[in-house]
N, C-alpha and C positions, 0 to 999 in steps of 0.2 A: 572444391569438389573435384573429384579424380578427371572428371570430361573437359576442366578448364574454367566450367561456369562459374559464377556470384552468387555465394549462399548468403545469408541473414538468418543470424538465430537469436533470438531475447530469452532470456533465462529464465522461466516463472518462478519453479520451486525445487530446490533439491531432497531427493528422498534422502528418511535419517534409516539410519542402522545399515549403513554402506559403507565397504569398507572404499570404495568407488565411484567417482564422482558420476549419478546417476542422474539427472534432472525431467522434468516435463520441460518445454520448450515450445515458442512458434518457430517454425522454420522455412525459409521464402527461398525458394520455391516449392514449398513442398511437397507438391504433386508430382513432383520428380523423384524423388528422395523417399523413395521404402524403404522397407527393415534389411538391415545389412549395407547398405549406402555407408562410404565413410566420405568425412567432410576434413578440408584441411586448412587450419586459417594460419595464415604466416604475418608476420611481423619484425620488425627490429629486435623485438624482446626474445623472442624465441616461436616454437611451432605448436598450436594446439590441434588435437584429433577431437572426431566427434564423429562417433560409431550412432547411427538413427536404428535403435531396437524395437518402437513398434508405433504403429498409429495410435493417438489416443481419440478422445471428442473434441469437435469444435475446431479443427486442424490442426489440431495440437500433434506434438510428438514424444517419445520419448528419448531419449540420446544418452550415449557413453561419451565424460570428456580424460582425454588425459595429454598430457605435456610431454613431447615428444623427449628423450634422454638428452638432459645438460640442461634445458630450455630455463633460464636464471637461475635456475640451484639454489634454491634458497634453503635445501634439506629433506622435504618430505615431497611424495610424487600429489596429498594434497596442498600442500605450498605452490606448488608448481603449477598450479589449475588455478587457484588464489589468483596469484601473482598473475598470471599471462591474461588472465577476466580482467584484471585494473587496469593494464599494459595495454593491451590490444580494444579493448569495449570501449566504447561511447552512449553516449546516454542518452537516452532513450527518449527523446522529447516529447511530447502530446502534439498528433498531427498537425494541430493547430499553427501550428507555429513551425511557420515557413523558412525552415535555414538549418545547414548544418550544425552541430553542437561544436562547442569550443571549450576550450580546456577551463574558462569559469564554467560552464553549467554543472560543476562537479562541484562548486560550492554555493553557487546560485539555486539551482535545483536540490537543496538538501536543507533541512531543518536544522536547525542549533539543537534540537533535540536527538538527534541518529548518533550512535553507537555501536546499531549492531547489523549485520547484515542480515536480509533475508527479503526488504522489501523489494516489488518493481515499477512504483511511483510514491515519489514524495507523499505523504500524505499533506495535501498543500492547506488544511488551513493554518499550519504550523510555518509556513514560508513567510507567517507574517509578524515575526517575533524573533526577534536577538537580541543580542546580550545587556543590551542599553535599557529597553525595553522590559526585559525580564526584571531586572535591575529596579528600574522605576515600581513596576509592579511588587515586587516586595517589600519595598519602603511602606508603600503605601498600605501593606497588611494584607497581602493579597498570598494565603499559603498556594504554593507550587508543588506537583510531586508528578514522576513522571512515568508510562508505563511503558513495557516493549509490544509494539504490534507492526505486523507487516501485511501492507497494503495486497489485496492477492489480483490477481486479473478478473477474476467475477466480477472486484466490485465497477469494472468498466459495462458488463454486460446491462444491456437496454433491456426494459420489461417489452416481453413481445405478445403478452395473453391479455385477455380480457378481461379475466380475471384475475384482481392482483393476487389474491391468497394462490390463486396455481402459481406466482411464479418463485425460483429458486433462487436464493445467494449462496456461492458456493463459503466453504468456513474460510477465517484467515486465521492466521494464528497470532497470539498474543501474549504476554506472561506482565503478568504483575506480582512483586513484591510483595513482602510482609509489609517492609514500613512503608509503601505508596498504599495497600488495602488498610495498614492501621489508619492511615490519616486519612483517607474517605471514610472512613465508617465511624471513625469518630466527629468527621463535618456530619455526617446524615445524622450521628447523635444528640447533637448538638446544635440541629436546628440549623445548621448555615449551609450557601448555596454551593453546590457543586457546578461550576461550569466546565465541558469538556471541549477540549479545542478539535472538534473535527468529526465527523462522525462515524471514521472509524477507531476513533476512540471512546463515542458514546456507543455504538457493538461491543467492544472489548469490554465496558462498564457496566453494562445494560446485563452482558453475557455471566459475568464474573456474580453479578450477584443473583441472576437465575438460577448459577448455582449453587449461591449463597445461602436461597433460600433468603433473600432480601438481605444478605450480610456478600460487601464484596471479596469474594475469595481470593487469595493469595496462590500464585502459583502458574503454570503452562497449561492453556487450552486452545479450540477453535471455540471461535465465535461463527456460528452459525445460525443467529437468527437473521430472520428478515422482520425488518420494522416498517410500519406500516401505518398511515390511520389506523387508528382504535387502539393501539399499541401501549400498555400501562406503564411508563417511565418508573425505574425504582430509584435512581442512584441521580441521573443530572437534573440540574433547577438551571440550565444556561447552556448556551450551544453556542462556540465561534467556528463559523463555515464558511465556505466560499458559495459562490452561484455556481449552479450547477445544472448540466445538458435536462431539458424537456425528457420524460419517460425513463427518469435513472430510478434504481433504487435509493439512490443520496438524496436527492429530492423528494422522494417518499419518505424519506425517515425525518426530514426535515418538516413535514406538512403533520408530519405525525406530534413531532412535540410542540411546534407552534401554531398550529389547523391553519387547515388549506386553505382559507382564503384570506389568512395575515400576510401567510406567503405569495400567493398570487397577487396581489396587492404589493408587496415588497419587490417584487418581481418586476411587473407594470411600473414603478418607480425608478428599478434598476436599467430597465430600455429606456424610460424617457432619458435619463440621464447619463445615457451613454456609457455604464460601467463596463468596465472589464470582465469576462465571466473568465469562467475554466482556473487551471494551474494558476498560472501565473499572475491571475485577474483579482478584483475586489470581495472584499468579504463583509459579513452582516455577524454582529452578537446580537443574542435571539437571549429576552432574558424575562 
């Protein structure tokens, strides 16, 4: 920041059809930081800018980034933005967990399954699966196919109403394939079970074939439902999840396809015996 201070900014989502890197953002302290503020983060790698163009909701903001001239040269001014976010960034841990990040959590924290950029948490019940593992699982006849979806900050927000149908999930985005939608829709054809590793890939599934029209559709959308009790599953026969915080929406999607009191019960089991919740912690197949 020009006065000297210590900014922090986490990157949620970059707007498309820019020819300029545009993002929403949290930005700490950003009660300091109105529209017009510019921010300057320096590094070994070179210097990135970060112009704050307008408040959004929830203390959000919005922000211009760009890579000061020279800053790694990799060719393009977006290369430049790319490159100095992996340079400069560090990762973003779940408060929970007390300690700075280290240069593993950049393979620690990431799925066997990531390829593409856009999330801003692991979707973690994928953190419990690698190559070994995978490996074994298709020996043993188990079809695999994999989809693009990225985790968005809603799905951290806590239901704060009393009523659940008031409250909101914002959309995340997702895209699945022709051949990952041929090969669900020919399990659901065929009678065999679909399990979804995670539940923001049972939204991405659940969403795809709402618009399917009960057929899972091929292609880029948000997934914007909220699931719920009473919520009619079309696509998964099996859920692997993690434990997950009291009053989340992931917890309710979770009560929804196994009822609430398998999982309160499952739950009660998980305290007696000390598991690990959150990111990093133990998981349940729900089948």
């Amino acid at each position: 920041m020009p006065s000297g201070g210590a900014v922090e900014c986490l990157l949620l989502a970059r707007e498309e059809a820019q020819s300029e890197q545009i993002w929403s953002a949290l930005v700490h302290p950003g009660q300091k930081l109105k529209p017009g503020a510019l921010v300057r983060f320096e590094s070994p790698a070179g210097v990135l800018m970060a112009e704050i163009l307008e408040r959004q909701f929830f203390g959000r903001r919005r922000v211009r980034l760009w890579a000061e001239d020279g800053a790694l040269r990799p060719g393009s001014g977006q290369g430049d933005v790319d490159a100095l976010v992996d340079a400069m960034g560090h990762v973003p841990l779940p408060p929970y967990i007390h300690r700075d990040d280290t240069p593993e959590d950049r393979e620690r924290y990431q799925t066997v399954f990531a390829a593409a950029r856009g999330s801003i948490a692991a979707p973690t019940a994928g953190l419990h699966f690698d190559a070994a593992l995978l490996s074994a699982l298709a020996e043993a006849g188990v079809e695999q196919t994999s989809v693009t979806l990225h985790v968005g900050y809603g799905t951290f927000k806590p239901v704060r109403v009393d009523e659940v149908e008031a409250h909101t999930v914002e959309p995340e985005p997702y895209e699945i394939s022709a051949a990952a939608a041929a090969a669900i829709n020919a399990a659901l054809d065929e009678g065999r079970r679909v399990i979804a590793v995670g539940t923001t890939t049972t939204r991405a599934l659940e969403d795809a074939a709402r618009r399917g029209a009960g057929r899972v559709e091929a292609g880029r959308a948000d997934a914007d439902l909220f699931i719920h009790p009473g919520f009619e599953f079309q696509v998964i026969a099996g859920l692997m999840t993690n434990f997950h915080l009291p009053k989340s929406s992931l917890l309710m999607l979770v009560a929804a396809f196994a009822g609430r009191e398998r999982v309160l019960a499952a739950y009660e089991a998980a305290v007696a015996a000390r598991y690990r919740f959150y990111s990093y912690g133990d998981a349940m197949l729900v089948i």
